[in-house]
Every structure is written in structure tokens, then in C-alpha cells.
C-alpha positions in Angstrom: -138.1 62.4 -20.2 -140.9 61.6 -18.0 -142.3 64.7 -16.2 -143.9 65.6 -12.8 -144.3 68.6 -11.5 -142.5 68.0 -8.2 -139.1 67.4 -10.9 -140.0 70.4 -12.5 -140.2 72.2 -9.6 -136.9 70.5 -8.1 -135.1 71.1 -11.7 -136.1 75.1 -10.9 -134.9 75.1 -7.3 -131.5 73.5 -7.8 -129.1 76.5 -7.3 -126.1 76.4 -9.7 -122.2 76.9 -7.6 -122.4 80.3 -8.8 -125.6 81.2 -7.1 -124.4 79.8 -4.3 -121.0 81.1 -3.8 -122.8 84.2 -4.0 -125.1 83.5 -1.6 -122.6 83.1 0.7 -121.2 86.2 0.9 -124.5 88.2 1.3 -125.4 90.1 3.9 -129.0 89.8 5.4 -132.2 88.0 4.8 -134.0 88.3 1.1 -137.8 89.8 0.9 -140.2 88.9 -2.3 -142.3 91.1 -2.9 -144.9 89.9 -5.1 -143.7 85.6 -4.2 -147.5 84.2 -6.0 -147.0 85.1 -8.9 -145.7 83.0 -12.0 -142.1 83.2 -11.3 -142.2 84.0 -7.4 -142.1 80.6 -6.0 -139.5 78.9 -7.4 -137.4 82.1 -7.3 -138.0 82.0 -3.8 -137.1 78.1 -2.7 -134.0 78.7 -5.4 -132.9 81.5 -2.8 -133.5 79.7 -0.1 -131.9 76.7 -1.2 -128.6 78.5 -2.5 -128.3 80.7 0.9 -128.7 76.9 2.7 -125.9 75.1 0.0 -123.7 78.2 1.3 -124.4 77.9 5.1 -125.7 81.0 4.8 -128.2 81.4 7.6 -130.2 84.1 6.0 -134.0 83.8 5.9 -136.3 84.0 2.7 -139.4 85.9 3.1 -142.1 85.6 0.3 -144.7 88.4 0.1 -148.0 88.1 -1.6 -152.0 87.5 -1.5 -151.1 83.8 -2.2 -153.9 82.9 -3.8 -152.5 79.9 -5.9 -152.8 77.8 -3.0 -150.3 75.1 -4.6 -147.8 78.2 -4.8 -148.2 78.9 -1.5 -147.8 74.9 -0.3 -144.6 74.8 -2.4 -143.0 77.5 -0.3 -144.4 76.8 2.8 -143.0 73.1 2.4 -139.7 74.4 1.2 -139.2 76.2 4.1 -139.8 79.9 3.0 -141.7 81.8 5.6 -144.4 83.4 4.2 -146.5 87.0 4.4 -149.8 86.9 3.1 -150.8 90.7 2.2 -152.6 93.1 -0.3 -149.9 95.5 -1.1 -152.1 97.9 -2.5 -154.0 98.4 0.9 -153.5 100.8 2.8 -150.6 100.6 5.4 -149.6 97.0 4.0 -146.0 98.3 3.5 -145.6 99.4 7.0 -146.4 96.6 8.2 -143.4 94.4 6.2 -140.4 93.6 8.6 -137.1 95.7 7.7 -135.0 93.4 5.2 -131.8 94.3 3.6 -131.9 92.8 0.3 -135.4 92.5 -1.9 -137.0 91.3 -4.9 -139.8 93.1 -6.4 -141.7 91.4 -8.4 -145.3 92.6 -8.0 -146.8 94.2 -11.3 -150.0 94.0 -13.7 -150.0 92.8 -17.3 -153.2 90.8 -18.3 -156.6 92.9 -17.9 -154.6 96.0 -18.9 -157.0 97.1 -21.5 -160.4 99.3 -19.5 -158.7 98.9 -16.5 -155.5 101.3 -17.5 -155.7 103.3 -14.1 -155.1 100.4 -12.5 -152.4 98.8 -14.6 -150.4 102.2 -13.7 -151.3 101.9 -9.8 -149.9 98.5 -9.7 -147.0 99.1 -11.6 -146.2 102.8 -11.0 -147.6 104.0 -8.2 -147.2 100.9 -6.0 -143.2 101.2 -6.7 -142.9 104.7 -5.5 -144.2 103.8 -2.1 -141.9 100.1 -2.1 -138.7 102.6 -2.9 -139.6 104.8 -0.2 -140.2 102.4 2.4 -137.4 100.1 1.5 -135.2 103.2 0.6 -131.8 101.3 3.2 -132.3 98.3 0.5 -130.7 96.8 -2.1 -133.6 96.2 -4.6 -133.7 94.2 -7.9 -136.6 95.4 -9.6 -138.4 92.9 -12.3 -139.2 94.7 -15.5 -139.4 93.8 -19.0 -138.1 93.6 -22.2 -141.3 95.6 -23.6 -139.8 99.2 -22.4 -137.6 99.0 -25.2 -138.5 99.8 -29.7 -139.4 97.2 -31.7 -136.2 96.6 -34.0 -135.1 95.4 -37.1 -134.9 91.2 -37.5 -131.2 91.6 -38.0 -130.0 94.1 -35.2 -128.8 91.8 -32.3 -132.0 93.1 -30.1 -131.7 96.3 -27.6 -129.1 96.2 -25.6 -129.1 98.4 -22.4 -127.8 101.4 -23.9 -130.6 101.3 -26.1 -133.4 104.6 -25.3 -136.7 103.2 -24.0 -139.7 103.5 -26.6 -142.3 101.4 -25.2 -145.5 101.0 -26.5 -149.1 101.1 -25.1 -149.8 101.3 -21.4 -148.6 98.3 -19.9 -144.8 98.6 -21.5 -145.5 102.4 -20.4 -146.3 101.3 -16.8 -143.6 99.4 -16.7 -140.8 101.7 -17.5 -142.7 104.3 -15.1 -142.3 101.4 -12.3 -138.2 102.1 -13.4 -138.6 105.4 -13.1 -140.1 105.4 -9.7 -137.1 103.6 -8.4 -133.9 105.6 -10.3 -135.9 108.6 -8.6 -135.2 106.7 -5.5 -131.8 105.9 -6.0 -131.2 109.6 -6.8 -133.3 111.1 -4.0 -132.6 108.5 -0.9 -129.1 107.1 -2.4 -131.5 103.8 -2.4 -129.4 100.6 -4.5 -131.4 99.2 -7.6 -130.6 96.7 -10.7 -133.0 96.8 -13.2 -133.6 93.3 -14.1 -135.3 93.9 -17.5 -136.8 90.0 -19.0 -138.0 88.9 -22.0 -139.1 85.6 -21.2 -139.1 82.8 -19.0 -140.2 79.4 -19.7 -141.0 76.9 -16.8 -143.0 74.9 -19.2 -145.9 75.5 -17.4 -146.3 79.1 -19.0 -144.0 81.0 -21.5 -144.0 81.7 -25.1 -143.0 78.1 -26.0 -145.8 77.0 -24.0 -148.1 79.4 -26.1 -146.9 78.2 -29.9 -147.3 74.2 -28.6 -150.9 74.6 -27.1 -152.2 76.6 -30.0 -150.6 73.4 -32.5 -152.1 70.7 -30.2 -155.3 72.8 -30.6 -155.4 73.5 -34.0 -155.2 76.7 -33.9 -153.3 79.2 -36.1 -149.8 80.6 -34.8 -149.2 84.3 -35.5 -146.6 85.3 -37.6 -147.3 89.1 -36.1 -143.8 88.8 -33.6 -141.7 86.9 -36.4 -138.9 86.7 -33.6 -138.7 86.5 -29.7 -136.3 85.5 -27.3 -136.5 83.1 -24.0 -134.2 81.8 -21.4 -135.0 78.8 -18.8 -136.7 80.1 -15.6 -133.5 78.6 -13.2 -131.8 80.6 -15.3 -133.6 83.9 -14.7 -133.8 83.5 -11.4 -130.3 82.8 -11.2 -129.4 85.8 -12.5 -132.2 88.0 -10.7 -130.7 86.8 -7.2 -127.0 87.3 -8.4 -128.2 90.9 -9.3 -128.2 91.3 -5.5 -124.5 92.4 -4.9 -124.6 94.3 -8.2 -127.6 96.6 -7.6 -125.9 100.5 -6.7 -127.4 104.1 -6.1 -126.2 104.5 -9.5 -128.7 102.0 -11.1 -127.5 98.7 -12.8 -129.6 97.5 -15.5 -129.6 94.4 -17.4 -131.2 92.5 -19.9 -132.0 88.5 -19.2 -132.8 86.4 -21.6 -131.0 83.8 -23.8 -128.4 84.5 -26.2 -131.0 82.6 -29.1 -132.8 84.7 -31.6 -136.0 81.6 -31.7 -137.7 82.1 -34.9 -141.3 82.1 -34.6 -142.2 79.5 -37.4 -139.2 77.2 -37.3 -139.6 76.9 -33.8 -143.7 76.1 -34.4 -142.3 73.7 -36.6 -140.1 72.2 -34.8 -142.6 71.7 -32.2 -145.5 70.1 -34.2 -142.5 67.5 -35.2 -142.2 66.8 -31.7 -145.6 66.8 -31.1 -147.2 65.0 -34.0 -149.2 67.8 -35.5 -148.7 70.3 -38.3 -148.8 73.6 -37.5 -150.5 76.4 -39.1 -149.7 80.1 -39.6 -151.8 83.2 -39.6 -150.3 87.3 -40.1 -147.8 88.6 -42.6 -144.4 88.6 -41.2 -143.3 91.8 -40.4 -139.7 92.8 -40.7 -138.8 94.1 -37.1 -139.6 92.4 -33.6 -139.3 93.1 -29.7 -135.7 91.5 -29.4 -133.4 92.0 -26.3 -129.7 91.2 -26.3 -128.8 89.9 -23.4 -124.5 89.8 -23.8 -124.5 91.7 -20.3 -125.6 89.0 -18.7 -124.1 86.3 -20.5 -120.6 88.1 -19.8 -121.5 88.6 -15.9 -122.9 85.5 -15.2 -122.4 83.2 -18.1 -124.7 81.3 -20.4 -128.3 80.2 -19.3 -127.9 76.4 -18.3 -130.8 75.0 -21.0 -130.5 75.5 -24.4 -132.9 76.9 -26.7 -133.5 73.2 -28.6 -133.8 71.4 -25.2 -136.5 74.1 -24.3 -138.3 73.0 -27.5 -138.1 69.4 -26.1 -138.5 69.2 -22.7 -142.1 71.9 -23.9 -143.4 69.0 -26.2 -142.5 66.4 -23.6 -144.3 68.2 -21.0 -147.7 68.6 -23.0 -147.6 65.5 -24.3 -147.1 64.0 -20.5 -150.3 66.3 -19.7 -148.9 68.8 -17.5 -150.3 71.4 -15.5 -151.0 74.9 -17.3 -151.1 78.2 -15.7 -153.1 79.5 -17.8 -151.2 82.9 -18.1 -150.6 83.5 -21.4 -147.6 85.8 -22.6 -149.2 87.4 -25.8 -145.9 87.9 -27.4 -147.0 88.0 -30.8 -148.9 91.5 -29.6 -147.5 94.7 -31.6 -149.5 97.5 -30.2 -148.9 97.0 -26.4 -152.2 95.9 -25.9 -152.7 93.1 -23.5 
């Protein structure tokens, strides 16, 4: 396949007739919090796109500092009115228009380590005052995959009913961003889902993404996360909008991610095939992994629409075309929460 980034972009925006039978039936206009970011702008025209397909009249509003300019033209030429704000500053929030239904997808990963206080202000302390002023809204929270133990190769993954056990700050911070918003839903009766990833690939970015640059490189590919699981970013954004009707005072949780367990060599190898170059390996191969299971979602809204092997593909194909990088790596391979 030949690649561009405007197919990529339109393969991303293209709502499935699912999404948009969904679309149709909500009520009110949708609010991103946190629209800039690696995931945010697709999600966004996919929204807008899906509420349009249904004849639903309802706005998009996309949220952020913006400061990926060719994020922000995306949106703006899509049609997604846009807010350009700090949401950390100081009466940022008050100044956001009332909006029934929102995304939140604003958080801190990279950088984590020496700047801890600040990891835990973005994603804890920020989410308090989001749930507090947005307390009348439905509210599909991003989190991640990393609040849960590392398990054994052969468990499944954590499903939902498995206890959080993250480790280090950021997978910390991250389930303390949860907990700021089940206080809400207990204290103001405020509706939540949990939308709990573990990871997307857009080819741009993503753990596939990582393996194929390090082989085209020349660089070793850890063995230290023997496992991991991905799902196509249409996919999880799909799902994070459906969350929309689902998200209750009672709080829904839910894994997303696909239903593959992608072994971290074979799918090394498979992608130095594709790409012409023999990998190599570095790390013992540990015998437990961060692993999500993800049949909640599959059962609600059905299977992701790319396949794990396509993924593989349609990666190579990408870096061999030359495409764009985001330079955001995902670190997966990371065991002590350190990032």
C-alpha cells in the first residue's frame, strides 16, 4: 500500500455504522479535553464525522495548548472548533463552555522521572478540578493499562475485575487520576467510564512503531516486556466515543485493546522480514508481562477492525514509505514504572 498521511489520517476518521448509530442518539455536543495530544485529533474529527453520518447536529469542541500546529490544522480543517488553553492555569476550567458529554484525555507520561510533582498535578490533581467543574457530565476518562500487576505470560491479561497494583509514579498517577473521578461520581452523582488502553497504533507512534525503528536502526530490541498488546487507533477511538452512553454514577470501566497477545520477538521478527533487516535482541525474557484482556470490549462493541498481522504490515509499509514520526515513544518494554 502506498501511504500519505492525509490516507492515514482519513483511514482514522472514517466512523464505523456502529459509531454512528450511536452518535445518533446522543444527546449534546462532545468536549476534548486534552484534543493535541497523540490520539486527540483524530479522535476528535472521528466524532465529528460520525455525529455528521448520523445527522446529528451536535458540535465537537477540542481543548488543548495546540502546539502541534499540523494537529491543530487537521481539526480546524475538519471542522472541529477549537479552544486553545493551559488547563493547568489558573481559572482555565471556568472559562470552558458547559458541555454535556466529554472526553478527557489530558495526562503526563514522558519526563516523569525528577519532575514527579508534576506528573501527579497533571494527572491527579488536574482531574479533581475537571470532575468538579464538569460534575452534570458524562465523562470518559483515558487511563491506562499500567494501573494494573504485571502477570504471568499465560493468564489471559487483567481483566477489569482485576485489583490495581501499579507500579512507579506515572502508573500511580494514573490510577489517582481514577480515583479523583469515582470520588466524583460518589460525591456529585457525576457519570464516568474508565477507558483503561494499552496501546494504540496509528503508525506514526505505538509500540509497533518502536520495535521497527529500533530494527531499521540497528539497534537491539528488548526482550524486558516479552509480551504486549495493541489495537488500531480507529478502533480505540471507536470504542472511547461509544463509552459515551455507557459512562454511569456507578463507574464503568473497561479495558481496550486487541484481543492479540503480540509476542515481542516474533513480532520483531516478523517485522525485519518485512523490512529487510535482521533484528537483534537484548534482556532475558522474563516470565510475566503488563497484559490487558480486553473481552469486555470485544463483547460490547465487537472486534477492533485491523488485525494484529495487518498492523505488522501496514507499520513496515509506512517506514519504508518514509513517514512522519511523532517522536513519542511508548517505552513498553519498561518494568519499573519509570518513564
Amino acid at each position: 500500500m502506498t501511504w500519505t498521511e492525509e490516507k492515514l489520517d482519513s483511514l482514522l476518521s472514517t466512523p464505523s455504522q456502529a459509531l454512528i448509530r450511536d452518535m445518533a442518539a446522543l444527546d449534546g455536543d462532545i468536549m476534548v479535553l486534552g484534543a493535541g495530544g497523540k490520539m486527540g485529533p483524530t479522535l476528535s474529527t472521528l466524532a465529528l464525522n460520525a455525529l455528521r453520518a448520523a445527522g446529528n447536529l451536535g458540535r465537537v469542541i477540542a481543548v488543548s495548548r495546540f502546539s502541534d500546529p499540523i494537529a491543530a490544522r487537521l481539526l480546524r480543517e475538519s471542522g472541529v472548533e477549537l479552544i486553545s488553553c493551559d488547563l493547568m492555569q489558573k481559572g482555565a476550567l471556568d472559562k470552558l463552555p458547559d458541555c454535556e458529554n466529554i472526553i478527557y484525555m489530558a495526562g503526563r507520561k514522558f519526563g516523569t522521572e525528577g519532575q514527579e510533582a508534576l506528573t501527579w498535578a497533571m494527572n491527579a490533581w488536574l482531574p479533581s478540578r475537571v470532575a468538579e467543574r464538569f460534575q452534570q457530565s458524562r465523562i470518559v476518562v483515558f487511563s491506562s493499562g499500567n494501573v494494573y500487576p504485571k502477570l504471568p505470560l499465560a493468564s489471559g491479561g487483567a481483566d477489569e475485575s482485576i485489583s490495581p497494583a501499579p507500579v512507579g509514579d506515572y502508573g500511580m498517577s494514573c490510577l489517582g487520576r481514577e480515583r479523583m473521578f469515582e470520588y466524583a461520581a460518589q460525591a456529585y452523582g457525576t457519570r464516568v467510564a474508565l477507558f483503561r488502553l494499552n496501546y494504540a497504533v496509528d503508525l506514526r507512534y505505538g509500540v509497533l512503531f518502536d520495535i521497527a525503528q529500533k530494527i531499521v536502526n540497528g539497534e537491539p530490541v528488548s526482550l524486558a516486556m516479552p509480551c504486549f498488546n495493541c489495537i488500531w487507533q480507529a478502533s480505540a477511538n471507536d470504542a472511547a466515543l461509544r463509552l459515551l452512553p455507557l459512562c454511569s454514577d456507578k463507574v464503568f470501566r473497561m479495558n481496550v485493546t486487541g484481543p492479540e497477545t503480540a509476542g515481542t520477538e516474533k513480532t520483531a521478527r516478523k517485522l525485519g522480514m518485512l523490512l529487510g533487516k535482521q533484528p537483534v535482541f537484548c534482556g532475558e525474557t522474563p516470565d510475566s508481562a503488563l497484559l490487558s484482556d480486553a473481552s469486555l470490549m470485544h463483547s460490547a462493541f465487537g472486534y477492533p477492525s485491523v488485525s494484529l498481522d495487518t498492523l505488522i504490515r501496514w507499520q513496515a509499509e509506512w517506514i519504508l514509505s518514509g513517514g512522519r514520526c511523532l517522536n513519542k515513544p511508548t517505552h513498553f518494554e519498561e518494568r519499573k514504572g519509570t518513564y
